[in-house]
N, CA, C and O atoms as CSV, one atom per row, in Angstrom:
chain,resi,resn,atom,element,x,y,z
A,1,UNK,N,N,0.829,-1.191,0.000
A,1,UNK,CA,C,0.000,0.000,0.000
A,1,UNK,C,C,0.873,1.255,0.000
A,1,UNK,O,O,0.387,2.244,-0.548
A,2,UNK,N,N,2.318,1.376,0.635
A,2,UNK,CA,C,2.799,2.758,1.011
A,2,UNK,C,C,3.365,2.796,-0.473
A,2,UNK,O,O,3.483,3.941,-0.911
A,3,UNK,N,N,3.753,1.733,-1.367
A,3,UNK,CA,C,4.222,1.643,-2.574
A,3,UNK,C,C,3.699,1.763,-3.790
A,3,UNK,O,O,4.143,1.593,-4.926
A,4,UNK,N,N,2.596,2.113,-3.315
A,4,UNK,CA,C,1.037,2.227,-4.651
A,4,UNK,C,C,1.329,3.934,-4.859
A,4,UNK,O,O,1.837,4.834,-4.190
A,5,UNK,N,N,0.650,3.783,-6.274
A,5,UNK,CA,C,0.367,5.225,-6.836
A,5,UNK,C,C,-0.145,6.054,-5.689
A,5,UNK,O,O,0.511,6.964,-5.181
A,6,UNK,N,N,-1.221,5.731,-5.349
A,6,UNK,CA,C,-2.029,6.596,-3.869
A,6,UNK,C,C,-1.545,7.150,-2.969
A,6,UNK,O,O,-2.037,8.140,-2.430
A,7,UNK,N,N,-0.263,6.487,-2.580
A,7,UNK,CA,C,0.178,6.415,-1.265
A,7,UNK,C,C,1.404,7.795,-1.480
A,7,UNK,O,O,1.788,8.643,-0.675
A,8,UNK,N,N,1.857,7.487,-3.279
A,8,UNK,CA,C,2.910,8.849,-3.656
A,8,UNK,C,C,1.815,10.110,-3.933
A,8,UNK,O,O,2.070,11.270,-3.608
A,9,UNK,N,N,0.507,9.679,-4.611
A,9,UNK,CA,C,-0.418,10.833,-4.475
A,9,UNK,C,C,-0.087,11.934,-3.399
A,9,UNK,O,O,0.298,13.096,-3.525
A,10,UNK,N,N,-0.419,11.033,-2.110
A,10,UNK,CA,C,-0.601,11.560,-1.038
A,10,UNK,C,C,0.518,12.447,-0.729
A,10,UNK,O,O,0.333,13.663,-0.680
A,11,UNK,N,N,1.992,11.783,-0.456
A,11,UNK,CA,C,2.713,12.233,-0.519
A,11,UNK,C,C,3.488,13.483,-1.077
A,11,UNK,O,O,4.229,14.261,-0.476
A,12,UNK,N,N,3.169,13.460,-2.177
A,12,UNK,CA,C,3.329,14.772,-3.136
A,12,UNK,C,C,2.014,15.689,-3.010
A,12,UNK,O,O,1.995,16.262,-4.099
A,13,UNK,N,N,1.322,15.972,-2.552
A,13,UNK,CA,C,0.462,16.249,-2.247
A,13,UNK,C,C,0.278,17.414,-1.037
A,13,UNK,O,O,-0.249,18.522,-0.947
A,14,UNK,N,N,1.216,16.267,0.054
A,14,UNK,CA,C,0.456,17.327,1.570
A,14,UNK,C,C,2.228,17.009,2.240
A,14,UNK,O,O,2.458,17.523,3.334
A,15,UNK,N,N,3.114,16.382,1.724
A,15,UNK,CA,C,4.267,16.551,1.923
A,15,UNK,C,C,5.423,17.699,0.999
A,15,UNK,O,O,5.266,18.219,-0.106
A,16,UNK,N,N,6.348,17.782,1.779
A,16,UNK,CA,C,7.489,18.808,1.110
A,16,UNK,C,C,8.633,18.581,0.050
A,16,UNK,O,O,8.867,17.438,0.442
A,17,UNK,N,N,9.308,18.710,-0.721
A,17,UNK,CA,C,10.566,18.150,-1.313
A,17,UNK,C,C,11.447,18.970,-0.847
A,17,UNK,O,O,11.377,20.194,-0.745
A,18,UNK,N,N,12.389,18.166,-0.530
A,18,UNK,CA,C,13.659,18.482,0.104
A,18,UNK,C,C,14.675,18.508,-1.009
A,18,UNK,O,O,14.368,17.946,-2.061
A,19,UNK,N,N,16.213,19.277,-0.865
A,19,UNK,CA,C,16.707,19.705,-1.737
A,19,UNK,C,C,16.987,18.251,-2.432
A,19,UNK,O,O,16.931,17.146,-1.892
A,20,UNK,N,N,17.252,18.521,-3.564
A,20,UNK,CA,C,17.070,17.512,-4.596
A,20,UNK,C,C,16.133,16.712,-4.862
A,20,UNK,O,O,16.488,15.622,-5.311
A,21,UNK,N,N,14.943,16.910,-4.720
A,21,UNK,CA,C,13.547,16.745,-5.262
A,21,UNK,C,C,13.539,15.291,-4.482
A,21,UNK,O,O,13.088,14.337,-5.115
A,22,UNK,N,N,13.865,15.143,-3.561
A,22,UNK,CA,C,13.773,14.133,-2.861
A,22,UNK,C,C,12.214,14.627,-1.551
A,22,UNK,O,O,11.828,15.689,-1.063
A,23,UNK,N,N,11.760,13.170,-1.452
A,23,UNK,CA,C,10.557,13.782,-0.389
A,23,UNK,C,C,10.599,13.326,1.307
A,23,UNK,O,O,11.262,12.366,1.698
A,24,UNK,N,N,9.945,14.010,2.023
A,24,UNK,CA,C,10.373,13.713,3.842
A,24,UNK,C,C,9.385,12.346,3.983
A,24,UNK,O,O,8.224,12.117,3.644
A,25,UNK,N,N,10.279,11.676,4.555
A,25,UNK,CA,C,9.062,10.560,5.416
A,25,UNK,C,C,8.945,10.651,6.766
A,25,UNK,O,O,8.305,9.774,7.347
A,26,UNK,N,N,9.436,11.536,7.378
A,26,UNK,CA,C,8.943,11.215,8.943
A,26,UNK,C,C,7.834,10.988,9.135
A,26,UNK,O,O,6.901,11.583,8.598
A,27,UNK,N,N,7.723,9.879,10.119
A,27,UNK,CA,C,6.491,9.729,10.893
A,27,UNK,C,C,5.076,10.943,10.900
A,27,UNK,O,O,3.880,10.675,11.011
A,28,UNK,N,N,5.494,11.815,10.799
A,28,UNK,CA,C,4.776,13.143,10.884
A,28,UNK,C,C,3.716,13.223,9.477
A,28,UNK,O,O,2.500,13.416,9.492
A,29,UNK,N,N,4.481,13.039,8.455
A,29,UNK,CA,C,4.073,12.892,7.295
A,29,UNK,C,C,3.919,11.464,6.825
A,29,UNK,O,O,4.411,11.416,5.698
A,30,UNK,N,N,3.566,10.559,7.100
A,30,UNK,CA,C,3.375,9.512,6.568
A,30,UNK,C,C,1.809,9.192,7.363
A,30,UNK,O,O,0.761,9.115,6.722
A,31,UNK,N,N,1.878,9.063,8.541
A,31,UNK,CA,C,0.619,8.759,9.673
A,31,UNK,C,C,-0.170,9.415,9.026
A,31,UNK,O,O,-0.563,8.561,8.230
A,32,UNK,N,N,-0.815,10.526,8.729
A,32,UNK,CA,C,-1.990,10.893,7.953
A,32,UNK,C,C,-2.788,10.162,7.117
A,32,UNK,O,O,-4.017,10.097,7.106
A,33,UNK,N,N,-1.804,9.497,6.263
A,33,UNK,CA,C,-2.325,8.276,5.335
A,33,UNK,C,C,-3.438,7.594,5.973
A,33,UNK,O,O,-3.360,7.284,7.161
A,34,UNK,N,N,-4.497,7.331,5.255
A,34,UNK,CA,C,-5.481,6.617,5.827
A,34,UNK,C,C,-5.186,5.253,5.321
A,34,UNK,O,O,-5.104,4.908,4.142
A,35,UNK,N,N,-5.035,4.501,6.427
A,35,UNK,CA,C,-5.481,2.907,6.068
A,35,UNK,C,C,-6.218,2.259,6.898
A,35,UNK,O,O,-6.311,2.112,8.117
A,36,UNK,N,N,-6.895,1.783,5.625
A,36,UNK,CA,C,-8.556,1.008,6.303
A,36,UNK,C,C,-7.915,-0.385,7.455
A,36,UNK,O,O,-6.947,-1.119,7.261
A,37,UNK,N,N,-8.940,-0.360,8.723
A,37,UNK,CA,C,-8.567,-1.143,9.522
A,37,UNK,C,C,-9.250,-2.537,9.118
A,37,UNK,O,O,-9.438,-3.312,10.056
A,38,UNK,N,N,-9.554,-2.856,8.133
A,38,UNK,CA,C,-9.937,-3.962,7.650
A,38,UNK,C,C,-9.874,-4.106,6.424
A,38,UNK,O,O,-10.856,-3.788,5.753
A,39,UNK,N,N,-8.579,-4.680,5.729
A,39,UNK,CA,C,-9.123,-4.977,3.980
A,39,UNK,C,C,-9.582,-6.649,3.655
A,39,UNK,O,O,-9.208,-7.714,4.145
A,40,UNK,N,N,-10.779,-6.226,2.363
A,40,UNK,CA,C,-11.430,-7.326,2.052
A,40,UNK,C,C,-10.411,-8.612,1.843
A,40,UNK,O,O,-9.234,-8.454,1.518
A,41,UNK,N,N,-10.819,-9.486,1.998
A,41,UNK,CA,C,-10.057,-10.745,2.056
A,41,UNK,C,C,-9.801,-10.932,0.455
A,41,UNK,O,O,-9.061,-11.892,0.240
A,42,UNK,N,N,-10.188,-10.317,-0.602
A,42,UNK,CA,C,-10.388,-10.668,-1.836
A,42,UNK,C,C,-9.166,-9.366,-2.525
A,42,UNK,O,O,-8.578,-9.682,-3.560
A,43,UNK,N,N,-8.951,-8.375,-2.078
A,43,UNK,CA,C,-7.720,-7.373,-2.521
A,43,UNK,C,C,-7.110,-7.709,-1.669
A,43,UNK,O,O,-5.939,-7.548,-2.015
A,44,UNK,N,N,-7.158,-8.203,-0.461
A,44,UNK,CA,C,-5.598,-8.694,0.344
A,44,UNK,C,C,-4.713,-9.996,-0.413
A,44,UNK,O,O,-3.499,-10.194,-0.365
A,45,UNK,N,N,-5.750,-10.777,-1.104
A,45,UNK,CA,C,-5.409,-12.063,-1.483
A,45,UNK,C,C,-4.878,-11.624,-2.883
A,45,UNK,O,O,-3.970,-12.221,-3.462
A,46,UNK,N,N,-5.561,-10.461,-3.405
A,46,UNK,CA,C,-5.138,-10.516,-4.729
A,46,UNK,C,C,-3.545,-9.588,-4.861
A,46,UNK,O,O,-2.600,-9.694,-5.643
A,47,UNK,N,N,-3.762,-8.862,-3.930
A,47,UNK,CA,C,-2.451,-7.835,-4.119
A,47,UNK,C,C,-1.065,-9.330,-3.865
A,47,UNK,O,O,-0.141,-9.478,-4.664
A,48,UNK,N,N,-1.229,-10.062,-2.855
A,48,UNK,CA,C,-0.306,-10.812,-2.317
A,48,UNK,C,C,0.151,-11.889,-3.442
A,48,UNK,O,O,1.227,-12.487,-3.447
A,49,UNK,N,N,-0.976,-12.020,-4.469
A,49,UNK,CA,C,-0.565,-13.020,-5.617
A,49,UNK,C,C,0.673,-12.003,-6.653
A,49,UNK,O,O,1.796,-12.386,-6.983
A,50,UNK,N,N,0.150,-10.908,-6.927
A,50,UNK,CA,C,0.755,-10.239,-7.663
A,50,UNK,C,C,2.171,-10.066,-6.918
A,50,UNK,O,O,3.199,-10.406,-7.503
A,51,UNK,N,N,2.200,-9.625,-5.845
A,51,UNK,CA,C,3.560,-9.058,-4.922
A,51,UNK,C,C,4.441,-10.716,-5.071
A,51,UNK,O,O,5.645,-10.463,-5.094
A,52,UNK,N,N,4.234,-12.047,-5.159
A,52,UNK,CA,C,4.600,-12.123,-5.955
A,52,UNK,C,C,5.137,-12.943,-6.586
A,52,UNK,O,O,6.048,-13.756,-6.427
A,53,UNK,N,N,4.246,-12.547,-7.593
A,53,UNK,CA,C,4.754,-12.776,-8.737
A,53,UNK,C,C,6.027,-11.588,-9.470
A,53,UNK,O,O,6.981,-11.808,-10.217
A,54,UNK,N,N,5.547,-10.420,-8.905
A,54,UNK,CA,C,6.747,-9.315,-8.795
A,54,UNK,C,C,8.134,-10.074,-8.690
A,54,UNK,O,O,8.899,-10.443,-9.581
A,55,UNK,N,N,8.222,-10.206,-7.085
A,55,UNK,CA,C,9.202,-10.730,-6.618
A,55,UNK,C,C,9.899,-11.990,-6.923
A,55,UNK,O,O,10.859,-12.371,-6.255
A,56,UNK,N,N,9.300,-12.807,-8.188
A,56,UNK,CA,C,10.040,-14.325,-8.886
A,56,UNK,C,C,10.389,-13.316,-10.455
A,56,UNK,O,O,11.407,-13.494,-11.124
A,57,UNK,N,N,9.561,-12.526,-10.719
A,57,UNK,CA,C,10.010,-11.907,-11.574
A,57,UNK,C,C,11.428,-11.472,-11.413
A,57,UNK,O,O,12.271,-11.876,-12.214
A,58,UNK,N,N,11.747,-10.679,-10.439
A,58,UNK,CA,C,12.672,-9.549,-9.982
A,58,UNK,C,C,13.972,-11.144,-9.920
A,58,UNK,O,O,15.045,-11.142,-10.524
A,59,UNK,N,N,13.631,-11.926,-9.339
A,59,UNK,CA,C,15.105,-12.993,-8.288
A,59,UNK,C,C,15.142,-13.015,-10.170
A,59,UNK,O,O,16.234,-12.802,-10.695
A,60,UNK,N,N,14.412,-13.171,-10.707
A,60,UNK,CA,C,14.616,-14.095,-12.084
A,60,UNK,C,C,16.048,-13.153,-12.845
A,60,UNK,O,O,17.167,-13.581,-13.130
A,61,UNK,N,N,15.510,-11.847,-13.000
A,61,UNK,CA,C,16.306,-11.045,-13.649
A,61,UNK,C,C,15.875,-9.339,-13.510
A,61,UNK,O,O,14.995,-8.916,-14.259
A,62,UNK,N,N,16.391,-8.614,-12.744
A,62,UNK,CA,C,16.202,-7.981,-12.147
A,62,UNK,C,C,15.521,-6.763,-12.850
A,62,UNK,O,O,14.925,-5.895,-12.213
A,63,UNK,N,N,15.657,-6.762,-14.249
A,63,UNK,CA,C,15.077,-5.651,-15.138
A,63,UNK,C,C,13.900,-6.334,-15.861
A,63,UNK,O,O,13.716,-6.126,-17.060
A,64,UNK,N,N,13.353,-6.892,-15.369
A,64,UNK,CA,C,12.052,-7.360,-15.797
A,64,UNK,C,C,10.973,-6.212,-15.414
A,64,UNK,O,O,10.733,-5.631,-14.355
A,65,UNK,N,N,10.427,-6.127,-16.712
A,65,UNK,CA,C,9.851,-4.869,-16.504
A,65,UNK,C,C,8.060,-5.048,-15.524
A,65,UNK,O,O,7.072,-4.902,-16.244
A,66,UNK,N,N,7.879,-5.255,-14.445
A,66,UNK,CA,C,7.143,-5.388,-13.674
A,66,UNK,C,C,5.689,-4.076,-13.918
A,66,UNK,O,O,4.680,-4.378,-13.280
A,67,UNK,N,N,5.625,-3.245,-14.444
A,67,UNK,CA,C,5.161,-2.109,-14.946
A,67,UNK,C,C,3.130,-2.782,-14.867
A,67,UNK,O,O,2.146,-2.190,-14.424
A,68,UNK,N,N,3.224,-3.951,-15.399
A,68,UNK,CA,C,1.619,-3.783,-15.764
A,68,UNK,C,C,1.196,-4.752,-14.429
A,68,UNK,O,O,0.035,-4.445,-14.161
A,69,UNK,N,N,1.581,-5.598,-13.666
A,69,UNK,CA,C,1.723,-6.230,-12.063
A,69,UNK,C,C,1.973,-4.540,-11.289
A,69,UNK,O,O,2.071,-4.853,-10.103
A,70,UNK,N,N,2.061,-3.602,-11.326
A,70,UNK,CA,C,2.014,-2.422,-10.492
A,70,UNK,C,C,1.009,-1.754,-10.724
A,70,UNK,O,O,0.628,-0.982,-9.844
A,71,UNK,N,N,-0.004,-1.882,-12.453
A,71,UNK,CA,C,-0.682,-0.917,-11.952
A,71,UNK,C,C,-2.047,-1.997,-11.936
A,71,UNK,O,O,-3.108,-1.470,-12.270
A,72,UNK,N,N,-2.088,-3.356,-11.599
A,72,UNK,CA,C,-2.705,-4.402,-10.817
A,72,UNK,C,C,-3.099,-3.837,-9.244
A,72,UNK,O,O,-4.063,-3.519,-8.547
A,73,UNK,N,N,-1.419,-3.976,-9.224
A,73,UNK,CA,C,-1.813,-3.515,-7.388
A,73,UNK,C,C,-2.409,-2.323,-7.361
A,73,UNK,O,O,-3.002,-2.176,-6.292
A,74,UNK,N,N,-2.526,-1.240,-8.208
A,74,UNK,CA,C,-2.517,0.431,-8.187
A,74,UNK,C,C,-3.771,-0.018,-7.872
A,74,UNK,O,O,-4.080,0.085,-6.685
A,75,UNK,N,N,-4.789,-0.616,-8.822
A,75,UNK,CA,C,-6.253,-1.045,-9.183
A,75,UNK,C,C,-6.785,-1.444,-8.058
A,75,UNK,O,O,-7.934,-1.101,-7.779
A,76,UNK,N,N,-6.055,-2.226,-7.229
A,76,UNK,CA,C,-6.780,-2.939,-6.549
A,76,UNK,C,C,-6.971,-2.305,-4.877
A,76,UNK,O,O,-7.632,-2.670,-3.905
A,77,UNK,N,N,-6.081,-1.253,-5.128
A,77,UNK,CA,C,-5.413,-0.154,-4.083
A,77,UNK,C,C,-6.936,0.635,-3.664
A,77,UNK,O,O,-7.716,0.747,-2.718
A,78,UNK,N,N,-6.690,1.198,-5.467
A,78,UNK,CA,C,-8.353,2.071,-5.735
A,78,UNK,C,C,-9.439,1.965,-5.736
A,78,UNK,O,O,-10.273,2.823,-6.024
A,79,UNK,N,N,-9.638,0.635,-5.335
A,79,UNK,CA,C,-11.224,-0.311,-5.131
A,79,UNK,C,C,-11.065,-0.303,-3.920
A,79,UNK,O,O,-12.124,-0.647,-3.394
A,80,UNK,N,N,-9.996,-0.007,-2.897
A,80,UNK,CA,C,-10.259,-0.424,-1.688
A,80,UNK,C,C,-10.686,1.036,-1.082
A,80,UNK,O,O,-11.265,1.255,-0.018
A,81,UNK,N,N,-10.318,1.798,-1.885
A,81,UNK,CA,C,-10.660,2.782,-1.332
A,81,UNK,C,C,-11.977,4.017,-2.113
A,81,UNK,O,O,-12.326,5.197,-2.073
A,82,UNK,N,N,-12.361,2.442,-2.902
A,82,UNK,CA,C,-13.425,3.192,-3.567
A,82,UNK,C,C,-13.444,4.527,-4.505
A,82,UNK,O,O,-14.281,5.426,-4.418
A,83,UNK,N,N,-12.474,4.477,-5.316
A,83,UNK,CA,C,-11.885,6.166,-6.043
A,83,UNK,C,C,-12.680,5.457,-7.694
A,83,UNK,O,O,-12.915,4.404,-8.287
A,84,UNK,N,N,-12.782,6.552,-7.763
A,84,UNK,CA,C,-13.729,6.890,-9.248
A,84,UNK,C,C,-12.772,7.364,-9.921
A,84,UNK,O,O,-11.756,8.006,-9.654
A,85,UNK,N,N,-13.411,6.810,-11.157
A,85,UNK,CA,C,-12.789,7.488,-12.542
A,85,UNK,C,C,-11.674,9.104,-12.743
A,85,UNK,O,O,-10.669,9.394,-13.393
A,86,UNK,N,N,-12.591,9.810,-11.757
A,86,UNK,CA,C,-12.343,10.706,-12.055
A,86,UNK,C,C,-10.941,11.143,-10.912
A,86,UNK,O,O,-10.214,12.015,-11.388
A,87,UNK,N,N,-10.655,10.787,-9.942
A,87,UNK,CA,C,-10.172,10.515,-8.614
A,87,UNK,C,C,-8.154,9.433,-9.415
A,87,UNK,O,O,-6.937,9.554,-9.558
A,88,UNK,N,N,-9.021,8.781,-9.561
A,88,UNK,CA,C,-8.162,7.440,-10.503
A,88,UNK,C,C,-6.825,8.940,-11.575
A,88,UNK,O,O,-5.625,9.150,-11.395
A,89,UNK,N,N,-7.509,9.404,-12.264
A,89,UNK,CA,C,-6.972,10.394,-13.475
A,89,UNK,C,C,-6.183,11.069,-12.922
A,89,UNK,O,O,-5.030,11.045,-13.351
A,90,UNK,N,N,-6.554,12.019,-11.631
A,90,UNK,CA,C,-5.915,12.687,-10.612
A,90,UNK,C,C,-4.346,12.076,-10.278
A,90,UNK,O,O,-3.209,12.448,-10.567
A,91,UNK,N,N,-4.940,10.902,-9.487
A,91,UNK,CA,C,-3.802,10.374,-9.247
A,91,UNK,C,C,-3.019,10.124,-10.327
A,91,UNK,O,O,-2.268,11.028,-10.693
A,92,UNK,N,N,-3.031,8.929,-11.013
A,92,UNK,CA,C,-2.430,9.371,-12.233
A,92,UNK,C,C,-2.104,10.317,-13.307
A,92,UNK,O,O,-1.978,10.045,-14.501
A,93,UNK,N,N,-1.983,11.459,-12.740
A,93,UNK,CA,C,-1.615,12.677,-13.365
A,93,UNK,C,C,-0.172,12.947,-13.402
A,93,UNK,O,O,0.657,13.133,-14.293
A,94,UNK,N,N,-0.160,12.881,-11.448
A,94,UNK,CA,C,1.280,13.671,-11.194
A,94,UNK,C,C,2.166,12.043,-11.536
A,94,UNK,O,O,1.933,10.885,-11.884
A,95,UNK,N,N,3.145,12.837,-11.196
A,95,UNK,CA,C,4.646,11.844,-11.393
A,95,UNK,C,C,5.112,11.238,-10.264
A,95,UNK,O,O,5.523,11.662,-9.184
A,96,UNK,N,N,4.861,9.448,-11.057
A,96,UNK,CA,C,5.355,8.544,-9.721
A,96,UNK,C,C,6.625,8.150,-9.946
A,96,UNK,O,O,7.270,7.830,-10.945
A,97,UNK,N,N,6.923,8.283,-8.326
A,97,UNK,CA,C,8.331,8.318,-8.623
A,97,UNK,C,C,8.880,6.618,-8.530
A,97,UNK,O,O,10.061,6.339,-8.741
């Protein structure tokens, strides 16, 4: 979840960049993040298939381009939190880093 599109949304968002366009994680700025105290058994199960399959990808050869398994998890991120079309675009606007 802190590795999903959403989570850099957020980040770029209501956090600062520090010199060299690098961003703060303290505790301070990260805790805001809302995460639901219960996810469905059906995006917990599904993110965990993908994560991985990521990760046999990655041992396999490390430039395997993992790109369409990320925006799986992105998807399944955005159902949990119920974001619309229009919400979805947003996020995917700015630049993930």
């Amino acid at each position: 979840m802190l590795n999903s599109q959403l989570f850099w949304f957020f980040i770029q968002s209501t956090g600062y960049v520090l010199r060299g366009g690098y961003y703060t994680f303290k505790t301070d700025y990260i805790n805001p993040f809302p995460i639901p105290k219960t996810i469905p058994a059906k995006i917990h199960d599904d993110v965990i298939k993908v994560v991985n399959i990521i990760l046999d990808m990655k041992a396999q050869n490390i430039e395997n381009d993992i790109s369409e398994f990320q925006n799986l998890i992105n998807k399944s991120i955005y159902s949990l939190y119920n974001l619309d079309e229009k919400d979805i675009v947003e996020i995917e606007s700015l630049n993930y880093i």
